[in-house]
N, C-alpha and C positions, 0 to 999 in steps of 0.2 A: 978583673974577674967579677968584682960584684957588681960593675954597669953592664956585662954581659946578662947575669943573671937578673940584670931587673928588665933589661930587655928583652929576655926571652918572657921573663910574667908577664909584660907588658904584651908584648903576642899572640902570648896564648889568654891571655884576660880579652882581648880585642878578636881572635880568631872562635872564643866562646861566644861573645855579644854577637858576634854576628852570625854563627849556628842557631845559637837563638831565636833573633828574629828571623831565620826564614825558615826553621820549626815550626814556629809561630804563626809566621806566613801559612807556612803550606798547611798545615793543620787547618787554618781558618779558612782556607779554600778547599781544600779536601775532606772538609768534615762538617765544619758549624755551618757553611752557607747550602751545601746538598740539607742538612738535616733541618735547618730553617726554612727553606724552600718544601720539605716534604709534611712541614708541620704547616706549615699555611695552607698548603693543597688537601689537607687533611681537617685543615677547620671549613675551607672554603668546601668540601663535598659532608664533612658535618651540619653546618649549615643550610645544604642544600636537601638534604635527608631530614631532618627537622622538619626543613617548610612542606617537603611531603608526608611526613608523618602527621603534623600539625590537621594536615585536611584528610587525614585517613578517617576519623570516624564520621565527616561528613560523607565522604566519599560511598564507605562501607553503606551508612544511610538509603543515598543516593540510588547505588545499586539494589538495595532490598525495597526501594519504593518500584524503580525501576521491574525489578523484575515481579512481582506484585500485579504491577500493571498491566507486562505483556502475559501474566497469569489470567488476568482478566479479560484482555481483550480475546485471548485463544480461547477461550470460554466461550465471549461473544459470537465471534466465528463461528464453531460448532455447533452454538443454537443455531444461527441464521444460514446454514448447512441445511441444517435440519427443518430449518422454517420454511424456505425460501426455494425457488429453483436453484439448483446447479448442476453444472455440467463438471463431471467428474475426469479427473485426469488419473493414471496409475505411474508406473516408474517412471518419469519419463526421462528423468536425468541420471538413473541407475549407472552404476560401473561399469558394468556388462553390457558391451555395446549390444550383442544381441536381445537383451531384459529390453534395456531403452530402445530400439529399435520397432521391438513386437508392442511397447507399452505408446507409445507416437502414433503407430499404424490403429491402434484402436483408439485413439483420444482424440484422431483426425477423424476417424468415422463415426464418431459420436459427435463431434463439432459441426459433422456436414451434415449429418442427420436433424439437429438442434437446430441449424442457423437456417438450410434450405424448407423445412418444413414444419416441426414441430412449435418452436420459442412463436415464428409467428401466428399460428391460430391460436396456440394459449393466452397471447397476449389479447389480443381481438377477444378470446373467448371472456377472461376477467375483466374485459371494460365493459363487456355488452352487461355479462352478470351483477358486478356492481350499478349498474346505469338502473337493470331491471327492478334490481332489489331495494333501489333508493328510487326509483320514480320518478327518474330524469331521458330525457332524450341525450345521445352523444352523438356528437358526430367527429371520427377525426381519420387521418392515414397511419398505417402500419407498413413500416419500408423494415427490412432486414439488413443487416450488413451483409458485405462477401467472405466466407469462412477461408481460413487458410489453402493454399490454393495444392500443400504438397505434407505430408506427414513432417519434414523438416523443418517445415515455417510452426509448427506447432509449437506455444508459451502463454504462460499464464501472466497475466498482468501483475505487476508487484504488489499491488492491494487485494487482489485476490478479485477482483470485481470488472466483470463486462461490459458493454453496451452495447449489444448487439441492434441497436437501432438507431447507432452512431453517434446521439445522442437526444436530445429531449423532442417528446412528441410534442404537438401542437392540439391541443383539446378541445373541445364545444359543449358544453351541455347546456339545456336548457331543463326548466320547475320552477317549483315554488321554492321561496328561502331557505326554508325548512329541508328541502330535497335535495338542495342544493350542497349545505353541510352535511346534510348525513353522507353522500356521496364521497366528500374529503373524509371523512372520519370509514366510513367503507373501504375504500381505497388501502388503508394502511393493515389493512387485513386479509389483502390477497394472499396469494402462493407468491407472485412475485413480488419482489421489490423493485417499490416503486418510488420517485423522490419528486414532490409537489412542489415546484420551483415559485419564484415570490412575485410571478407577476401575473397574479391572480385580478381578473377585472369583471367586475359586474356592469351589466345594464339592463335598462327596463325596469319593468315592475313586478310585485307577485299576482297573480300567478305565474307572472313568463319570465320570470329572473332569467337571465343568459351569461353564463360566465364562459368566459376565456382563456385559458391558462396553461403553463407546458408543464410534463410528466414525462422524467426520466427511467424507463425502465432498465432494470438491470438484471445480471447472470452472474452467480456467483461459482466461483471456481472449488473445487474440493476435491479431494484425495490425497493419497501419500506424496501425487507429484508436484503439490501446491505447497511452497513454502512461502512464506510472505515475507516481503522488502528484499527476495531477492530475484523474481521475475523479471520479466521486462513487457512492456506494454506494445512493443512494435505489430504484434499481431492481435492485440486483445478488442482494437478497434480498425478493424479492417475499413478501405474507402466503402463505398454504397455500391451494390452493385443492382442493377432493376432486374426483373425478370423472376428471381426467385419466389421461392412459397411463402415468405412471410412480407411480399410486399402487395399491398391492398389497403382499399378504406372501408370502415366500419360505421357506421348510422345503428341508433336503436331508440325507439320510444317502448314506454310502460304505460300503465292504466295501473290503477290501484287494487282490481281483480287479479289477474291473472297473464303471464306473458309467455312467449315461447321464440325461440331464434331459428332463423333459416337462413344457410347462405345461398345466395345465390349464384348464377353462372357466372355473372361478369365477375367473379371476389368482391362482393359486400354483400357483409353480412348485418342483417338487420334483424329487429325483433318488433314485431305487433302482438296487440292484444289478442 
């Protein structure tokens, strides 16, 4: 009877040891390693929230410089709107396909009016006028681009800015040194803008300084349908086409009395004393 009884403690002393350990077991796998795995994943995105916090006030920085900037440069724009030619656009990317429809049909016919006739005598007209008023002769061509060819192709360049002459003109003037500068210092006081590229070449002597140089005229885009960087420029520089109104050459001398301009039949226009 009492090796019975030490037997059965000894059973149930060995059938406890071993609920134990797989207590123990399964506890340690259904509990401490999900909860250590969900503490590491919780350090590892602590960690990772830190390094982004860490750069928030540069950041915060960052964007109040940033916007600062594009405060200023909208600023910018607005003057040289205001300064400057442009050719104004209205809805044209409206919601309302009929808004943007009727807002295209008018921004092509203001584009075709601007490119076929208008952009080029104004341009010819502020080179003869600077040339007159600095007392230089010019000589150079004025080509037009070709305007969009349908209300659909109609887009504003993503910087807001044209070139309707495809790009830089080829220039000649001739004066004295003197005449010669004041003409660059002129220049940057047209209606249009204009951009004095760096290969600027003198020869000769004074009186007859002769310089060389290319001038980029431009067209600046404005209205509600101009938003900037996110145009696109596929129409904003169309190929050259000949035959239109702003394609011709321009000649002018001054005298230090008095000048006056006439164009002629063939398109050049020139000015004598």
């Amino acid at each position: 009877m009492e090796k019975t009884i030490k037997r059965n403690i000894y059973i149930v002393l060995g059938l406890t040891v071993v609920l134990l350990i797989a207590m123990v077991a399964a506890w340690g796998t259904m509990l401490v390693k999900p909860q250590a795995a969900a503490i590491a994943k919780a350090q590892t995105d602590y960690q990772a929230s830190k390094t982004v916090a860490d750069r928030l006030p540069a950041a915060i920085a960052a964007k109040t410089k940033a916007e600062d900037r594009g405060a200023y440069l909208r600023g910018q724009m607005a003057f040289f709107r205001q300064r400057y030619r442009s050719l104004y656009f209205g809805a044209i990317a409206d919601a309302n396909p009929e808004v943007q429809k009727a807002a295209r049909i008018v921004a092509w016919r203001r584009w075709q009016n601007e490119y076929f006739n208008d952009y080029g005598i104004a341009l010819r007209q502020e080179l003869l006028n600077v040339a007159n008023s600095t007392g230089v002769t010019i000589n150079t061509a004025v080509k037009v681009t070709a305007p969009p060819r349908a209300p659909e192709e109609v887009a504003v360049p993503a910087y807001g800015l044209f070139k309707p002459t495809g790009g830089a003109l080829k220039l000649t003037i001739s004066g004295t040194l003197s005449d010669v500068m004041q003409f660059f210092n002129r220049i940057n006081q047209s209606s249009i803008l204009m951009l004095v590229d760096r290969d600027v070449r003198l020869e000769g002597y004074s009186p007859e300084i002769r310089a060389t140089f290319s001038v980029t005229p431009y067209l600046l885009a404005s209205g509600p349908g101009v938003t900037l960087g996110t145009g696109t420029a596929g129409t904003g520089a169309p190929a050259p086409a000949a035959g239109f109104g702003g394609e011709s050459s321009s000649s002018s001398s001054s005298s230090s009395s008095s000048s006056s301009s006439q164009p002629t039949s063939s398109g050049e226009t020139s000015s004598a004393p």
